[in-house]
Structure formats: C-alpha cells, structure tokens
C-alpha positions, -999 to 999 in steps of 0.1 A, spaced: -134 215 -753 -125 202 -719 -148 186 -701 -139 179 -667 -169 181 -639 -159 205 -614 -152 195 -579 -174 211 -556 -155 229 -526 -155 208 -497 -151 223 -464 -131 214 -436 -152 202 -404 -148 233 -381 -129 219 -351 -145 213 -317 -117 244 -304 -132 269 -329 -170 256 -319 -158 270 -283 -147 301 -295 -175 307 -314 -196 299 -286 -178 321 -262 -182 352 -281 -220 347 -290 -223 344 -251 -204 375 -247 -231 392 -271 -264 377 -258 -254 382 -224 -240 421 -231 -272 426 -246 -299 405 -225 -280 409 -189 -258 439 -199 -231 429 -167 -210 452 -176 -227 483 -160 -234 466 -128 -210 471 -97 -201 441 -72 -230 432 -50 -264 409 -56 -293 416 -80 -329 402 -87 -347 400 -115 -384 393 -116 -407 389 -143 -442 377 -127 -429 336 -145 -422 325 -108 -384 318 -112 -364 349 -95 -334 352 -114 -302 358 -89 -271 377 -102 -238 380 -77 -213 404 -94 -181 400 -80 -159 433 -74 -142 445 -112 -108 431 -125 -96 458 -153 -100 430 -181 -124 406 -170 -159 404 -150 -167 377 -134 -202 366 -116 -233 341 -106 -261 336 -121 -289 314 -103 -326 309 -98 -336 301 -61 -346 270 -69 -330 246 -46 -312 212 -57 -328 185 -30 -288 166 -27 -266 197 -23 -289 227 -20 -273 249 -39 -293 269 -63 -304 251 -99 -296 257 -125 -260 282 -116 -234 289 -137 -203 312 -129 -194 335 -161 -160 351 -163 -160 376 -194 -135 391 -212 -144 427 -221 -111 433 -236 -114 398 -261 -153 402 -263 -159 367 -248 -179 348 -223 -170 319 -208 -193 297 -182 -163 283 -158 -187 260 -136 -222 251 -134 -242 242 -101 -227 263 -71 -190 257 -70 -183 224 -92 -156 237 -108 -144 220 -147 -113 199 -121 -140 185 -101 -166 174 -125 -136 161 -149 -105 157 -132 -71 176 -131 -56 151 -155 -84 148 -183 -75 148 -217 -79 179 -232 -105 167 -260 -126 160 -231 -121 195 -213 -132 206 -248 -166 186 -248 -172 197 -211 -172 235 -223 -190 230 -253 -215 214 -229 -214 239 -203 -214 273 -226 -241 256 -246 -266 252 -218 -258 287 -211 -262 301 -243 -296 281 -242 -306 292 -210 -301 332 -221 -321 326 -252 -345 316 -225 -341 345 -202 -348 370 -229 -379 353 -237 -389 353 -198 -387 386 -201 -353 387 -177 -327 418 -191 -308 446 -177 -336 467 -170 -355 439 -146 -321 435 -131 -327 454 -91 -300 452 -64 -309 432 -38 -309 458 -11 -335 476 -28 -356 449 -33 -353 439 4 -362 479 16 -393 479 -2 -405 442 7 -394 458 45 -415 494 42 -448 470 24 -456 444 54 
C-alpha cells in the first residue's frame, strides 16, 4: 500500500494583466446593464434620482467597434473645476469590454503617469482607475441611476424652460 500524502493543487497567482482583463469585461457587463450606452446616440444625458448628485453622461458620436463617453456628477473640483468624480469609458462592443481611459476631466493615463512609465505601473494605474469605476457603478445602481433615468439633456432643459 502506498502511502504518499497527496499534494494539494496549488494555483498560480492570477497576474495583475489578467486582473485587468477581468476587470474590463465585468465593467463592460455592469455598465451594459446599469447604464445600457449602447442604445444612446451622441449628445448629453441626465440622470436624476431625488439623492442630490445629477449624474452627467456625454456620448460621443459612434465608431463601428467601439463607444466611447463621459461620465460625471456636477460636482465641481475647487483646484481645476472640472466635474468630480469623471471618468472617460471607451467600450468595445465587438470584445465585450470596458475600459475607463482617464479619470477627472481630461488627465489622460500619459499625464498622470508619464509617456515613459514602466509598464507594471501603467498596469497598477488601470487596475486603479477601472476599479473605482467598477465601484462607482455598483454605486449608481444602488442610487437608483440606470438606462431608464438616463434623459437627454435637451429635454430636460425644455421642460425646466415651459415650468418657471
């Protein structure tokens, strides 16, 4: 009789590449299904719920693959005044993915991190980035914020214009 204890299987750690992955296609999900961008045209809609934070959504015209808009509250930041919190989102409806490319008006990933940063910290930045995002939706659902509290702006302005 042989008896050898058996090795449990250890697993790999998952690498921080994957994690991004990952994280870019549950974005792509929560966001399809909270937001649902991919019905809306190019132009600016409002969302809001009665919790005081008017969510802002600028859709920018269609590429055949990709989507890409701004998603803000009106909430000022004092130093640059530039809405708070912001992230630009490009998704890929062909690879099912949603990426945040910048947060806080137009700090893009070159000028928060450099052109020349290695590429284990680009990594970290978009974890960082996609995970405050995928944090913030899980929010947004809960505020009661989704596709069908989503208004375009200009109707919002016509009836806040007919109702002095």
């Amino acid at each position: 009789m042989n008896s050898s204890p058996t090795t449990p299987s250890i697993k790999p750690p998952r690498s921080r590449y994957v994690r991004l992955m990952n994280l870019y296609e549950d974005n792509y999900w929560r966001l399809t299904r909270v937001l649902g961008p991919e019905r809306l045209t190019a132009g600016r809609y409002l969302s809001r719920t009665g919790d005081g934070f008017d969510l802002h959504l600028a859709m920018a015209p269609r590429c055949p693959y990709t989507l890409e808009f701004e998603l803000s509250y009106a909430l000022p930041d004092p130093d640059s005044g530039t809405r708070m919190p912001s992230a630009i989102v490009r998704l890929y409806r062909d690879a099912q993915l949603a990426e945040v490319l910048a947060c806080y008006g137009a700090r893009r990933i070159e000028d928060v991190i450099g052109r020349a940063a290695p590429s284990a910290e680009v990594i970290n930045h978009r974890l960082r980035m996609n995970g405050f995002f995928n944090k913030w939706l899980d929010y947004l659902e809960g505020a009661g914020h989704s596709r069908f509290s989503l208004t375009p702006v200009a109707l919002v302005e016509n009836v806040l214009d007919a109702h002095p």
